[in-house]
N, CA, C and O atoms as a GROMACS GRO file, in nm:
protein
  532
    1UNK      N    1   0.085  -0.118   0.000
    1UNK     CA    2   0.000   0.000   0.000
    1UNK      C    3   0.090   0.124   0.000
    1UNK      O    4   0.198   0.127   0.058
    2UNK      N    5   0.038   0.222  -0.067
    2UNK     CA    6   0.110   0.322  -0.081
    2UNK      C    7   0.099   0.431   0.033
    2UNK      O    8  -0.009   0.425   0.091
    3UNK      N    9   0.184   0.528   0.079
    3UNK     CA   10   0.152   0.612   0.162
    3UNK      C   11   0.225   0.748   0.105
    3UNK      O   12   0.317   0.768   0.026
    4UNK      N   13   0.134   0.836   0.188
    4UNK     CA   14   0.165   0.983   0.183
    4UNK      C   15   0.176   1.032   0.304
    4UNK      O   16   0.101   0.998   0.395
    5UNK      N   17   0.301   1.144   0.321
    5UNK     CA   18   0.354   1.181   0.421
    5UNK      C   19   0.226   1.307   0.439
    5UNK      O   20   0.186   1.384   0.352
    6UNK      N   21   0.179   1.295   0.593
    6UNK     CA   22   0.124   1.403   0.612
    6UNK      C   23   0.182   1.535   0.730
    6UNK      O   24   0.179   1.658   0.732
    7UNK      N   25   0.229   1.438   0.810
    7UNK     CA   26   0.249   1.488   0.956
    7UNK      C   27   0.120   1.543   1.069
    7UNK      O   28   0.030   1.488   1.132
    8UNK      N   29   0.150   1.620   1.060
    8UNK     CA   30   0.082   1.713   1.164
    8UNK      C   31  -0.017   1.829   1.050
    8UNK      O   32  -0.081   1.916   1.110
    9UNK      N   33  -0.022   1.829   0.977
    9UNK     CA   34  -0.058   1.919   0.835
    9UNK      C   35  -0.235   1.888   0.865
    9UNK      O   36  -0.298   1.789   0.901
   10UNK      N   37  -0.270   2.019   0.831
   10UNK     CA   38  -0.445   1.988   0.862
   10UNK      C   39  -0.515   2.168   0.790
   10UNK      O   40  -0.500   2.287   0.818
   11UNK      N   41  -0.578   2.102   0.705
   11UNK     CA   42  -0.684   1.943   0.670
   11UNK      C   43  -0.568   1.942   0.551
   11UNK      O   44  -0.478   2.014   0.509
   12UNK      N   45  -0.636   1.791   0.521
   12UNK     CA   46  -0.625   1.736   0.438
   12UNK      C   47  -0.731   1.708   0.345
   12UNK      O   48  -0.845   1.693   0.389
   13UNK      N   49  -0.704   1.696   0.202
   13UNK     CA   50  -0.817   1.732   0.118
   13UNK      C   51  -0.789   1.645   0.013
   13UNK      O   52  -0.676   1.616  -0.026
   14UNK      N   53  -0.916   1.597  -0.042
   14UNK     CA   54  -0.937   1.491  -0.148
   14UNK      C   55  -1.041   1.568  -0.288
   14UNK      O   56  -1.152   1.620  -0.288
   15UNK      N   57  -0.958   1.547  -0.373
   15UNK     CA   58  -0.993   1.586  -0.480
   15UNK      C   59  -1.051   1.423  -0.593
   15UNK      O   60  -0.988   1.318  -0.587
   16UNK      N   61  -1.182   1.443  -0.687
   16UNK     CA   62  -1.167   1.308  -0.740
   16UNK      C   63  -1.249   1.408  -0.864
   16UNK      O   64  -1.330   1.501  -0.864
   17UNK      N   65  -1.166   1.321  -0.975
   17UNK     CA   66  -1.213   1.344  -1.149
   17UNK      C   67  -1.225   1.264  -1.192
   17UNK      O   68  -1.148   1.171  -1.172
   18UNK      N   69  -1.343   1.254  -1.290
   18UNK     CA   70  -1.420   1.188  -1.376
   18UNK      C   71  -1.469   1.257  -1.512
   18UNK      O   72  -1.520   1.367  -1.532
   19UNK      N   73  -1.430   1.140  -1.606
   19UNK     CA   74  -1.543   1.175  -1.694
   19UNK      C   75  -1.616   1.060  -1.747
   19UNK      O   76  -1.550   0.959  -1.772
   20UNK      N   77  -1.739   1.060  -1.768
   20UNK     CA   78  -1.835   0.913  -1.758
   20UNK      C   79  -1.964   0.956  -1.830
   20UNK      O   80  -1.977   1.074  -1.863
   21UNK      N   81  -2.017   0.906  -1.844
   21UNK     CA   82  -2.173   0.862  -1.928
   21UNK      C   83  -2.277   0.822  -1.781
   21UNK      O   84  -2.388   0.858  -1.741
   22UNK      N   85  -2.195   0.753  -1.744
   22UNK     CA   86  -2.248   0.710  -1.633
   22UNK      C   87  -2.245   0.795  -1.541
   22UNK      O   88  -2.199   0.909  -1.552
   23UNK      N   89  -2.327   0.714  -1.380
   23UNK     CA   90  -2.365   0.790  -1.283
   23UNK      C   91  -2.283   0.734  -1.214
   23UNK      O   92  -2.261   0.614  -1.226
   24UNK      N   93  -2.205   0.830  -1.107
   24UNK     CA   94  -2.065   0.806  -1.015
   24UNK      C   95  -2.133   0.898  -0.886
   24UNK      O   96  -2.192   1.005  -0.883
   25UNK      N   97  -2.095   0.807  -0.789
   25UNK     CA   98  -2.096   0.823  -0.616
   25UNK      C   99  -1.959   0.823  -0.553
   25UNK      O  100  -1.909   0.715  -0.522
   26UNK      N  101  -1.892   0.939  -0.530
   26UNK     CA  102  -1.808   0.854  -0.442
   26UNK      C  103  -1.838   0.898  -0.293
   26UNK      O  104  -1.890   0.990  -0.230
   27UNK      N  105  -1.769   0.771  -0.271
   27UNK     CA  106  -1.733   0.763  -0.056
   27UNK      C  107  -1.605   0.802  -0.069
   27UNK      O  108  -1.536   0.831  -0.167
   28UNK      N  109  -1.585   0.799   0.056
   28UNK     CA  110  -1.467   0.831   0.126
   28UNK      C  111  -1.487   0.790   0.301
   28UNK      O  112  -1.576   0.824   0.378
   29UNK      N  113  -1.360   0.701   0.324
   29UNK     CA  114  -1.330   0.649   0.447
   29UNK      C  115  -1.202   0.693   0.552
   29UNK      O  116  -1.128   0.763   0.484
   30UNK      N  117  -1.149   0.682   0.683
   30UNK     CA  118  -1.094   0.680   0.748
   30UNK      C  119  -1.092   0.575   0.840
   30UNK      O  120  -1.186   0.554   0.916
   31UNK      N  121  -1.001   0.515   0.838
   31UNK     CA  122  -0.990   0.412   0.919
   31UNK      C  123  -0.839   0.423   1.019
   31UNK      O  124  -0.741   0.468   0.959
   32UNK      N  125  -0.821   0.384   1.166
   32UNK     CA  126  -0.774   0.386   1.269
   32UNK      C  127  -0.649   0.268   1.242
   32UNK      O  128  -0.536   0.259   1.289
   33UNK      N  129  -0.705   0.207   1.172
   33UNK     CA  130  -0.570   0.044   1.147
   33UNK      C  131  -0.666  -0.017   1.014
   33UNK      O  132  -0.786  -0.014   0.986
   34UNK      N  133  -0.546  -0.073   0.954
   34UNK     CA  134  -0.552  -0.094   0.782
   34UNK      C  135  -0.664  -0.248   0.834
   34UNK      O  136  -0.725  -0.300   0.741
   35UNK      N  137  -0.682  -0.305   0.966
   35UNK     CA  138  -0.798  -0.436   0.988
   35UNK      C  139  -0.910  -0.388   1.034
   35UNK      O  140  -1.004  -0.467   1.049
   36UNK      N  141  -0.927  -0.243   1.068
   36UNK     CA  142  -1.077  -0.197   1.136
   36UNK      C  143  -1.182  -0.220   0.991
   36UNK      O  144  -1.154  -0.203   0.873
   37UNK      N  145  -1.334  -0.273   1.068
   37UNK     CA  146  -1.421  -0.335   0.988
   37UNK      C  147  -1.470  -0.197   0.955
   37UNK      O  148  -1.498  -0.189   0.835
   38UNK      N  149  -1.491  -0.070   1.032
   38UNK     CA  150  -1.599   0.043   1.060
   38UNK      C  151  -1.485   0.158   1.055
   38UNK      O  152  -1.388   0.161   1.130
   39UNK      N  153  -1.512   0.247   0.959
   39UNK     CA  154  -1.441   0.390   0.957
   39UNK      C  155  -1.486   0.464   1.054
   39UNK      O  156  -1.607   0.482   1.066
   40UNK      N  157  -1.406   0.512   1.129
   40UNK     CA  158  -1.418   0.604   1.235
   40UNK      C  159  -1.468   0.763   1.197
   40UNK      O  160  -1.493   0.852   1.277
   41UNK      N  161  -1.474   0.769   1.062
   41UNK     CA  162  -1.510   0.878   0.996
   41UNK      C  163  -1.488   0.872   0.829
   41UNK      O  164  -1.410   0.800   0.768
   42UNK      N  165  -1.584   0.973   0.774
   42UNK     CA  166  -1.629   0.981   0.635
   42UNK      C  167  -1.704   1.075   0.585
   42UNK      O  168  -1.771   1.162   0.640
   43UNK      N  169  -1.687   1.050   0.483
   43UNK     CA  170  -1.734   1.190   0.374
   43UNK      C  171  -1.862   1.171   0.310
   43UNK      O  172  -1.894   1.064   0.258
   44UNK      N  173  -1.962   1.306   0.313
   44UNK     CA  174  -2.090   1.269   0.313
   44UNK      C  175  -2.063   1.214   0.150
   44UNK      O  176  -1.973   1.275   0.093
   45UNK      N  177  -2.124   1.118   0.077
   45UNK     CA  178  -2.124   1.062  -0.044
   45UNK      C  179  -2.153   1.182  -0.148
   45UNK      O  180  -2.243   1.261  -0.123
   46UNK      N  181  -2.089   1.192  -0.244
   46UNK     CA  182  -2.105   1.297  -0.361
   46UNK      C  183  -2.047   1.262  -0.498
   46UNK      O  184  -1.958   1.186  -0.536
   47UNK      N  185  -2.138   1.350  -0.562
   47UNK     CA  186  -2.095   1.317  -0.744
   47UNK      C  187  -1.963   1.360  -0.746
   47UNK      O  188  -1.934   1.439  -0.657
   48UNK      N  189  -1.866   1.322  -0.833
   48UNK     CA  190  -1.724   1.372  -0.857
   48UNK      C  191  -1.756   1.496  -1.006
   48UNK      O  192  -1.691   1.600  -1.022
   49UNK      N  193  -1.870   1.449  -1.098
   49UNK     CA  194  -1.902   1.528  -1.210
   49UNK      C  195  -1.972   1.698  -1.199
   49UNK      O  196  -1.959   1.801  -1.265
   50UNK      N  197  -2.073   1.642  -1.040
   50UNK     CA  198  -2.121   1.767  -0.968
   50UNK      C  199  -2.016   1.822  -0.874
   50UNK      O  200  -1.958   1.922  -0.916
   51UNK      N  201  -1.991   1.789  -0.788
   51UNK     CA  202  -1.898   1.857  -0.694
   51UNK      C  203  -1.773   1.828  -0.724
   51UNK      O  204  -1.725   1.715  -0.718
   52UNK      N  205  -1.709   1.938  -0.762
   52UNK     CA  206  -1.609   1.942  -0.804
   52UNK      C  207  -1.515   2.007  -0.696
   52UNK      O  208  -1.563   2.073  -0.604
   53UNK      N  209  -1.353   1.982  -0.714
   53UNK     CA  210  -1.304   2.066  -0.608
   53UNK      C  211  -1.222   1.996  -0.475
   53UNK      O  212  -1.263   1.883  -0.447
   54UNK      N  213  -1.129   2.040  -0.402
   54UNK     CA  214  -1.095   1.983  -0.306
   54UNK      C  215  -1.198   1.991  -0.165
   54UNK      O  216  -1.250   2.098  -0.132
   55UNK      N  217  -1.227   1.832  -0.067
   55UNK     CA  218  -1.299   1.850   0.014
   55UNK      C  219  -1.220   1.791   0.120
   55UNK      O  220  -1.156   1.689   0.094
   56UNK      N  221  -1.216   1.841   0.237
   56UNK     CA  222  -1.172   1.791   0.408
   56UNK      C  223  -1.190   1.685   0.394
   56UNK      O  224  -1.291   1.639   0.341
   57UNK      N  225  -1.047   1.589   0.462
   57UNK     CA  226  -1.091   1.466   0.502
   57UNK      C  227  -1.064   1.478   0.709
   57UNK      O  228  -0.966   1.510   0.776
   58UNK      N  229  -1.208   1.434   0.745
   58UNK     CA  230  -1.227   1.402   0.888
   58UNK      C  231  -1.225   1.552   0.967
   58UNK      O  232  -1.168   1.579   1.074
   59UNK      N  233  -1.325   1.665   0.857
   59UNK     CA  234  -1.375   1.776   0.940
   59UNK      C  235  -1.237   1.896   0.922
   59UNK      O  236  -1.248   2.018   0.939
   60UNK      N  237  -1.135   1.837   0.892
   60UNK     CA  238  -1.018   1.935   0.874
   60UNK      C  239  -0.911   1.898   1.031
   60UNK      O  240  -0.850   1.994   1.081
   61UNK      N  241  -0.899   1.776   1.086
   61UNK     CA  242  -0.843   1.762   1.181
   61UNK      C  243  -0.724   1.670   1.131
   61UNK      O  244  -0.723   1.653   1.009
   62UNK      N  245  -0.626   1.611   1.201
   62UNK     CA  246  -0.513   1.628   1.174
   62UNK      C  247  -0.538   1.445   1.138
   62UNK      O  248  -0.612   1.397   1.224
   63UNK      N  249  -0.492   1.338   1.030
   63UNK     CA  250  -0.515   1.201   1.036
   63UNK      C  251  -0.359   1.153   0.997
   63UNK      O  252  -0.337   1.067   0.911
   64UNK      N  253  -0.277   1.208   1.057
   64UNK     CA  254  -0.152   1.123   1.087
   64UNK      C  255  -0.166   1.005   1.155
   64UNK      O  256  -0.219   0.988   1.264
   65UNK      N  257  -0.092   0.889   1.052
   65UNK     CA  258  -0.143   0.711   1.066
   65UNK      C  259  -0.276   0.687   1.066
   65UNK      O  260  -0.305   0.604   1.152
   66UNK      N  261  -0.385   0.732   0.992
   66UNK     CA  262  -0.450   0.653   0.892
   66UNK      C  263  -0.483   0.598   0.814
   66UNK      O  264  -0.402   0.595   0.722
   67UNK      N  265  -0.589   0.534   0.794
   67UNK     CA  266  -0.601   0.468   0.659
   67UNK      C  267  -0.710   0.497   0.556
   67UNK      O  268  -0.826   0.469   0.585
   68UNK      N  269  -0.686   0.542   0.461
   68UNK     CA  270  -0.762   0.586   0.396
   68UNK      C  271  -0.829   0.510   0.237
   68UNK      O  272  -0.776   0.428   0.161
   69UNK      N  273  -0.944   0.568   0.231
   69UNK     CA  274  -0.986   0.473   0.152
   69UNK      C  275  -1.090   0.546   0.062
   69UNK      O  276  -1.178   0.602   0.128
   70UNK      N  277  -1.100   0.557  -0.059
   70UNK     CA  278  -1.243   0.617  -0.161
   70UNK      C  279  -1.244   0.516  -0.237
   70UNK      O  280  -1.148   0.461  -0.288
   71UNK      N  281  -1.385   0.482  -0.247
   71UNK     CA  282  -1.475   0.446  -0.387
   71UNK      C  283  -1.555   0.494  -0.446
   71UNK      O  284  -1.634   0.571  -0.392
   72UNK      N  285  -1.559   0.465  -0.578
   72UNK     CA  286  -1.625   0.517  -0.629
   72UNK      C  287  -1.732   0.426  -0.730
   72UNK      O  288  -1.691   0.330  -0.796
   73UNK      N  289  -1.847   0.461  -0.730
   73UNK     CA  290  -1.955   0.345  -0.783
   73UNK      C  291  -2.008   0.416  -0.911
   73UNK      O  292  -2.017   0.539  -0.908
   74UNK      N  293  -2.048   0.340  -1.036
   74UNK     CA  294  -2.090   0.396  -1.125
   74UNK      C  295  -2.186   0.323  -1.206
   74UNK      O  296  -2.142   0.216  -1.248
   75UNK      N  297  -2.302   0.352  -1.239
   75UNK     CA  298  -2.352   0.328  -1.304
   75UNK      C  299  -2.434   0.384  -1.447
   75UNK      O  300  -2.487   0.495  -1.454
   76UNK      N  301  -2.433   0.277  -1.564
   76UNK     CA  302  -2.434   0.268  -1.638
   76UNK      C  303  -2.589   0.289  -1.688
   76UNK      O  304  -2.661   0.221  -1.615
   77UNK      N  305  -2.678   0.370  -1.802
   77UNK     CA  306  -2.842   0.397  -1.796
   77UNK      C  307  -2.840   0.409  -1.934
   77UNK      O  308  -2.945   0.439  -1.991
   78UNK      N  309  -2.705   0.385  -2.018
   78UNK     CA  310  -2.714   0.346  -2.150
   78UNK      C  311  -2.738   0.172  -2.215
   78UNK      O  312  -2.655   0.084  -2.192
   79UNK      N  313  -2.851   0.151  -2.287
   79UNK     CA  314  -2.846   0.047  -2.343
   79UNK      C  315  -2.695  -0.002  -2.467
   79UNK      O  316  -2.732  -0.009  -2.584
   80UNK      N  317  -2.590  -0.022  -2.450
   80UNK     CA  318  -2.504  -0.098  -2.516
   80UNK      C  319  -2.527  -0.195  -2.611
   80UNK      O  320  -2.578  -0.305  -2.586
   81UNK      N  321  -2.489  -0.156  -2.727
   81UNK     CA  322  -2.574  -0.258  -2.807
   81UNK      C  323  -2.453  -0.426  -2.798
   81UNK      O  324  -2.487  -0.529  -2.856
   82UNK      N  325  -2.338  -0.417  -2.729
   82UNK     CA  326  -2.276  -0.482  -2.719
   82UNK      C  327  -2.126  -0.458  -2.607
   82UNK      O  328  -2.083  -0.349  -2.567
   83UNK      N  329  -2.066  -0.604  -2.574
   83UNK     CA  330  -1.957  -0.576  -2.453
   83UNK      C  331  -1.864  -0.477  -2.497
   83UNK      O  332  -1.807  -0.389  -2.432
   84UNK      N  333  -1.859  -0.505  -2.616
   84UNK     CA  334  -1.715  -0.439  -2.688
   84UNK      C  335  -1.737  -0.248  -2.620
   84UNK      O  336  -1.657  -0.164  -2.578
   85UNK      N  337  -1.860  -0.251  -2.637
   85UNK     CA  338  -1.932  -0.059  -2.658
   85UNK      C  339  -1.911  -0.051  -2.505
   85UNK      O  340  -1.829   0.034  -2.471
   86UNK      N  341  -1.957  -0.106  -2.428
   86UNK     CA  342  -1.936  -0.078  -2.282
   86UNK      C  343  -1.757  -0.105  -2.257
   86UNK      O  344  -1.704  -0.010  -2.199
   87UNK      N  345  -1.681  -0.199  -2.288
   87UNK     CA  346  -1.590  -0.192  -2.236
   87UNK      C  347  -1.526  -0.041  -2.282
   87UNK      O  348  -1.459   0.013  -2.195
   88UNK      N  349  -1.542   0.037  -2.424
   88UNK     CA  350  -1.501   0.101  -2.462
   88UNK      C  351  -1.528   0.251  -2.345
   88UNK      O  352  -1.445   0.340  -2.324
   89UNK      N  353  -1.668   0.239  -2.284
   89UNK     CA  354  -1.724   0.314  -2.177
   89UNK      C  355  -1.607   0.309  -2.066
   89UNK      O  356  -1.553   0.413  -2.029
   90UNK      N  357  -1.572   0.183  -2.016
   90UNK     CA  358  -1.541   0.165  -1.883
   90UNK      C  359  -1.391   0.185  -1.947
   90UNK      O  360  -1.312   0.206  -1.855
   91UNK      N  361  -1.314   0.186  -2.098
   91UNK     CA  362  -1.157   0.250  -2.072
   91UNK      C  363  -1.127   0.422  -2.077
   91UNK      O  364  -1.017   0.471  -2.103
   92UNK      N  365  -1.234   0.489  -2.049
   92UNK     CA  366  -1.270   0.629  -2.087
   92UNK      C  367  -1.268   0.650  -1.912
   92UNK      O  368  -1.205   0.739  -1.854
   93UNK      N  369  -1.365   0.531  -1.838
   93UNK     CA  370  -1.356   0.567  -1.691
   93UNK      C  371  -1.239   0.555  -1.656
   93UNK      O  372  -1.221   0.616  -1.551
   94UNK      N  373  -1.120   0.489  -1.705
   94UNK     CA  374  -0.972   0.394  -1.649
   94UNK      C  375  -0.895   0.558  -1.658
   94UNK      O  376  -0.838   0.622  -1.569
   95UNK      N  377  -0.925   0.599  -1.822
   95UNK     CA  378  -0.796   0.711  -1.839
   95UNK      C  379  -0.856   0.837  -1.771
   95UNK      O  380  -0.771   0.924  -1.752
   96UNK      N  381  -0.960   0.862  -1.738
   96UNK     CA  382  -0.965   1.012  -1.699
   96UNK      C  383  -0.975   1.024  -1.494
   96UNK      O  384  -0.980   1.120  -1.418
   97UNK      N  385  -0.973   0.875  -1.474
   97UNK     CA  386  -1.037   0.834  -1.344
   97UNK      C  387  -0.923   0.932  -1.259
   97UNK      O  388  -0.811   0.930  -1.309
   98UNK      N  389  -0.935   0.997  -1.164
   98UNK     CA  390  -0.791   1.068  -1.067
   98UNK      C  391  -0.833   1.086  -0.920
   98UNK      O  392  -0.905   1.183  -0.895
   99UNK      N  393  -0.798   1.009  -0.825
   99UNK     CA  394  -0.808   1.054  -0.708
   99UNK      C  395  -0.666   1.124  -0.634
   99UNK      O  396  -0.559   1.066  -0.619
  100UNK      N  397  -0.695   1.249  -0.599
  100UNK     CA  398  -0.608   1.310  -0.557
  100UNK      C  399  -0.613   1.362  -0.396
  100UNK      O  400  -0.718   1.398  -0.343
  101UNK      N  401  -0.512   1.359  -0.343
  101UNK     CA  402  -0.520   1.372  -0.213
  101UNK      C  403  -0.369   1.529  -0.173
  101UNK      O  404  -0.259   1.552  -0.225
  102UNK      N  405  -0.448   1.597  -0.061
  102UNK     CA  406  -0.319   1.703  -0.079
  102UNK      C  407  -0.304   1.796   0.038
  102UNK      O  408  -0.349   1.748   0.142
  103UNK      N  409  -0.267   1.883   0.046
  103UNK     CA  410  -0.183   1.903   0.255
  103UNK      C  411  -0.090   1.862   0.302
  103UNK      O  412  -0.039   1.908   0.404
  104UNK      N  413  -0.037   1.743   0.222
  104UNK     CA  414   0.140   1.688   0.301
  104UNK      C  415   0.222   1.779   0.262
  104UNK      O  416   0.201   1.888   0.209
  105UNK      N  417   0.310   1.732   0.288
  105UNK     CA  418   0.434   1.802   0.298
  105UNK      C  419   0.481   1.785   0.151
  105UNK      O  420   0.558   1.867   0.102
  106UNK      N  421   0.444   1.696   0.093
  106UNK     CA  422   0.510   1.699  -0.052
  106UNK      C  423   0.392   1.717  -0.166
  106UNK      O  424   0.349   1.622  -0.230
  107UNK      N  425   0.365   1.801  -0.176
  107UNK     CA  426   0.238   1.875  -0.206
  107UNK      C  427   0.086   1.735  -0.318
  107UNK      O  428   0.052   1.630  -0.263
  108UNK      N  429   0.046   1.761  -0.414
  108UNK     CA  430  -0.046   1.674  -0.433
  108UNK      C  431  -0.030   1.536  -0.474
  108UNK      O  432   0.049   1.512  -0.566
  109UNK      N  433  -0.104   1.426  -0.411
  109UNK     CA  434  -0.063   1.316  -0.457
  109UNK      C  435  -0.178   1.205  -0.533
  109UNK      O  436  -0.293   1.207  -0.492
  110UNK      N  437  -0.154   1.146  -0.603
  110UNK     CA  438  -0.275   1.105  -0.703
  110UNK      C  439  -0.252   0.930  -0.635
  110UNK      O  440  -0.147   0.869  -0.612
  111UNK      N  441  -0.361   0.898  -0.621
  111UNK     CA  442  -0.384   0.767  -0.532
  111UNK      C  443  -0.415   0.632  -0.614
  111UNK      O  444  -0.520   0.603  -0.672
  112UNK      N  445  -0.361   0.597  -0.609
  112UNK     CA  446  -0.358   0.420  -0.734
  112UNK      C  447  -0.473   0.411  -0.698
  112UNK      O  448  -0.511   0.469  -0.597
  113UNK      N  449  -0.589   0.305  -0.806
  113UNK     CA  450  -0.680   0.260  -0.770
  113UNK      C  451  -0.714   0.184  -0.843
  113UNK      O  452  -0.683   0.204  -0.960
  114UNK      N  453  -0.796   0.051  -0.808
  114UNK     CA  454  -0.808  -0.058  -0.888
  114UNK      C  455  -0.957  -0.034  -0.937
  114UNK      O  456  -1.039   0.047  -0.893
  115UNK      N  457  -0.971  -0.131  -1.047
  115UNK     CA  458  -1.128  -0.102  -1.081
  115UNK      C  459  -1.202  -0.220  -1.129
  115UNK      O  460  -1.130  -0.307  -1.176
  116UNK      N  461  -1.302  -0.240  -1.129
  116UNK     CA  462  -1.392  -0.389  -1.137
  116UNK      C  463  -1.497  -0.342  -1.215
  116UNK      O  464  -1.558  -0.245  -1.170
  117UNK      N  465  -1.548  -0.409  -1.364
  117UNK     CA  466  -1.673  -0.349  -1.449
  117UNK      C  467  -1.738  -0.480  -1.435
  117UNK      O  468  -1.685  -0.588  -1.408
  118UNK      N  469  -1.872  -0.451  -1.461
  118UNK     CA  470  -1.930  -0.587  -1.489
  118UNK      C  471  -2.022  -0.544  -1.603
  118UNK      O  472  -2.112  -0.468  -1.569
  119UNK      N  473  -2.017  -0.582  -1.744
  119UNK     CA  474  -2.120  -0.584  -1.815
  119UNK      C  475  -2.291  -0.631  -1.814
  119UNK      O  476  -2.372  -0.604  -1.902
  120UNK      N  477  -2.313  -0.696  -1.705
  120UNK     CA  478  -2.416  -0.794  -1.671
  120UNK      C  479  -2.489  -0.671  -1.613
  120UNK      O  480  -2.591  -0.631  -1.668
  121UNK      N  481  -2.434  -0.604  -1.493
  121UNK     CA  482  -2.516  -0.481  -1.440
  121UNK      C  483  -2.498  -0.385  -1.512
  121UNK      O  484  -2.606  -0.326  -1.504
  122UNK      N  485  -2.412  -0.306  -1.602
  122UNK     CA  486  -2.341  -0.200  -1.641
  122UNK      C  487  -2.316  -0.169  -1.501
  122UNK      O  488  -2.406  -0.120  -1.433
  123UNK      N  489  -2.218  -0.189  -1.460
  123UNK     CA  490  -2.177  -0.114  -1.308
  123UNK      C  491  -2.052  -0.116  -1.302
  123UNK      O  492  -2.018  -0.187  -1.396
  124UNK      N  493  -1.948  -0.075  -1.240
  124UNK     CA  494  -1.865  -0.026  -1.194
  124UNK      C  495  -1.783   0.016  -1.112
  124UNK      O  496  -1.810   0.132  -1.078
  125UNK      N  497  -1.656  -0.042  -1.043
  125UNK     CA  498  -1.636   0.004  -0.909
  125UNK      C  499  -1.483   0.057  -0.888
  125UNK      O  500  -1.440  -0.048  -0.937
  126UNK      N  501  -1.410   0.102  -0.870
  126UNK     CA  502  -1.323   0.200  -0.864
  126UNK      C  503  -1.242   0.202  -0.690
  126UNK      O  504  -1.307   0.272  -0.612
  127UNK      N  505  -1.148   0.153  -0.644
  127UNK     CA  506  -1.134   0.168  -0.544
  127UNK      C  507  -0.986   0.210  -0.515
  127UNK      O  508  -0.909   0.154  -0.593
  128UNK      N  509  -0.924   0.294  -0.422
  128UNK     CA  510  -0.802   0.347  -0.375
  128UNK      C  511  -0.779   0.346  -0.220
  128UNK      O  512  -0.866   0.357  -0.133
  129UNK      N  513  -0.643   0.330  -0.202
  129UNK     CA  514  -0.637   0.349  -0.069
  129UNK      C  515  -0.509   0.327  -0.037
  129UNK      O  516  -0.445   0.234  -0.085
  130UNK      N  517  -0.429   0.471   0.111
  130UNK     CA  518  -0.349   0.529   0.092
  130UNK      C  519  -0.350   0.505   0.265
  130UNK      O  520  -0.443   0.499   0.345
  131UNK      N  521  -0.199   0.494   0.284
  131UNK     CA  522  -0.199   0.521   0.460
  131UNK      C  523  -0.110   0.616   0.458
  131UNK      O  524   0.000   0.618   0.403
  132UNK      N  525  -0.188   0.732   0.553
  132UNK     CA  526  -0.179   0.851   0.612
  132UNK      C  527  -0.006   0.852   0.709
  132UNK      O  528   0.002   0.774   0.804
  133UNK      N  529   0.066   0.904   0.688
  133UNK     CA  530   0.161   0.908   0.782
  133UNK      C  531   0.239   1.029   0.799
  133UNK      O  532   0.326   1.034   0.886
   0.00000   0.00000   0.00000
């Protein structure tokens, strides 16, 4: 897992870009240790296409050694006349997809994230996650 130096630096702020056809939710988590089942705190759920912009993670208080975590969910309200047309959808979500995180000490950092499509739902899932240090 990757990490970003934060220190003592507050807030910290998460930025996420998209561009999609589809409909995108993201979360955002904090977690206390990389095995806690329940985030100790989180970000009210929002469009990345509507709200744009950097937002506080955990109120603007300080999350030196956490664990952090966004997903992002998307769904699909176009009929595809085939896999090929949707996968072509979901490599448009791959290249423009950016979660960015920023307040450390080494100024913005863009957060790996894996991603899971399923043609069966048109759906979509997008996930990153970064420990705070």
């Amino acid at each position: 897992m990757e990490s970003y130096k934060v220190g003592d630096n507050a807030p910290i702020k998460l930025k996420v870009a998209i561009e999609t056809e589809a409909i995108p939710m993201t979360y955002a988590f904090l977690y206390h240790s990389i095995n806690d089942q329940t985030p100790y705190s989180y970000m009210t759920p929002f469009d990345p296409t509507q709200k744009t912009g950097w937002k506080q993670l955990d109120n603007g208080n300080t999350v030196n050694g956490k664990f952090f975590r966004v997903l992002t969910f998307l769904r699909f309200f176009i009929d595809f006349p085939d896999e090929k047309t949707f996968n072509l959808a979901i490599k448009q979500v791959e290249d423009t997809y950016e979660t960015s995180i920023n307040g450390g000490d080494d100024g913005p950092f863009t957060i790996p994230f894996k991603m899971e499509a399923v043609y069966a739902t048109k759906t979509c899932v997008l996930e990153g996650a970064i420990k705070l240090t």
